[in-house]
N, C-alpha and C positions, 0 to 999 in steps of 0.2 A: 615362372619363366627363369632359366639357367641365367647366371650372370655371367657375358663374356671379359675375359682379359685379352691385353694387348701381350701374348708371350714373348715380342722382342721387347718389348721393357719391362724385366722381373723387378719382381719386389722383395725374391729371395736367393742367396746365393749359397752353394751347398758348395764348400770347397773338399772337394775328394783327392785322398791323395794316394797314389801308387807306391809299390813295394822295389820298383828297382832299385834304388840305394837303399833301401830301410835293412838289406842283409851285410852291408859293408860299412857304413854313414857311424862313426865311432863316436859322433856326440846328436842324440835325439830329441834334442831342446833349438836347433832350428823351425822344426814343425810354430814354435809356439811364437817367433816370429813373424812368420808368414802369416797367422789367426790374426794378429795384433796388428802389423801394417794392413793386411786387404780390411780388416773393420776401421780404422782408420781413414782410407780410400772412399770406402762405402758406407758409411754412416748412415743415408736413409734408408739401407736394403738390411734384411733379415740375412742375415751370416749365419749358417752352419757349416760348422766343423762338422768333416763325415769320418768314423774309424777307418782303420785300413783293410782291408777287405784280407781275409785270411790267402796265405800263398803258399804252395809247394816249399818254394827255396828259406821260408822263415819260420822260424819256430813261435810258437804260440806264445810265448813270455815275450820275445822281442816287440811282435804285435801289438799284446798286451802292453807292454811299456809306451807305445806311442799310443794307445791310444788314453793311455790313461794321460800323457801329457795333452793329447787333445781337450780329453774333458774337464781337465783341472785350467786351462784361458774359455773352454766355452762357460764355465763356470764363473769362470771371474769375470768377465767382461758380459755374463746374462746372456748366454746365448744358448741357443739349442743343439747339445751334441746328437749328433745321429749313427747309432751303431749298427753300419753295416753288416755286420756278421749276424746279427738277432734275424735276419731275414733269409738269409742265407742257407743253403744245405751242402752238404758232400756231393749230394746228387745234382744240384744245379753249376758242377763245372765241365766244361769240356775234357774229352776225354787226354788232354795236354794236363790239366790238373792245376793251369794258372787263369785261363782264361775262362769267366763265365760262359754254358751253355744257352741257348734260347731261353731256357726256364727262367734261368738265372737270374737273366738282364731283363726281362719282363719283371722277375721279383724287386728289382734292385728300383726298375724305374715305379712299380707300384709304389714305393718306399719313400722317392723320393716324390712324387705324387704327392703323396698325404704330408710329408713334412712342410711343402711350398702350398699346401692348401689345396691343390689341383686334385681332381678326379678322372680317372683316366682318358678321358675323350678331354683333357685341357680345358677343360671348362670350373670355374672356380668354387670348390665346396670348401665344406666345413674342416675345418684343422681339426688335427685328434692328435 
């Protein structure tokens, strides 16, 4: 028998975070703030830090530079970075080229599925 969870009260919190200032934002070490106070806040809950999800308007070193300050507090503070982009395809954006298509955002929430332990019907499996 499947074990149910209560999904208004998680046990893990996946903070994702968007590109609209990531193309202008001239110091990228706020991100590592935010990691640092919400684990602070949340202390009984699983915190992940999720990459930025690749974008039209930024280049891939910019990306690359937060996400690596990502991983360097989910590191330090023992947590689990979650790199959006490993799931990700060209083909899974809208034809806008910022916004995930269907595919996409089904890949995105498989993803995050398996990092909060859930299976896709929300029922709780095995972490991988």
């Amino acid at each position: 028998m499947t074990e149910k969870r209560d999904l208004c009260s998680p046990e893990t919190v996946i903070i994702q975070v968007g590109t609209n200032d990531l193309k202008t934002a001239r110091n990228l070490d706020f991100v590592m703030e935010e990691v640092y106070y919400g684990r602070e806040e949340t202390p009984e809950l699983q915190t992940c830090p999720d990459g930025v999800l690749r974008h039209r308007d930024v280049s891939w070193g910019r990306t690359g530079a937060l996400d690596d300050r990502y991983n360097w507090v989910a590191n330090a503070l023992r947590l689990s970075f979650v790199d959006t982009n490993s799931c990700i395809e060209d083909g899974d954006f809208a034809t806008d080229r910022l916004h995930l298509d269907g595919r996409g955002k089904r890949r995105l929430g498989q993803l995050y599925a398996r990092v909060s332990g859930l299976d896709v019907e929300g029922s709780a499996g095995s972490k991988k």
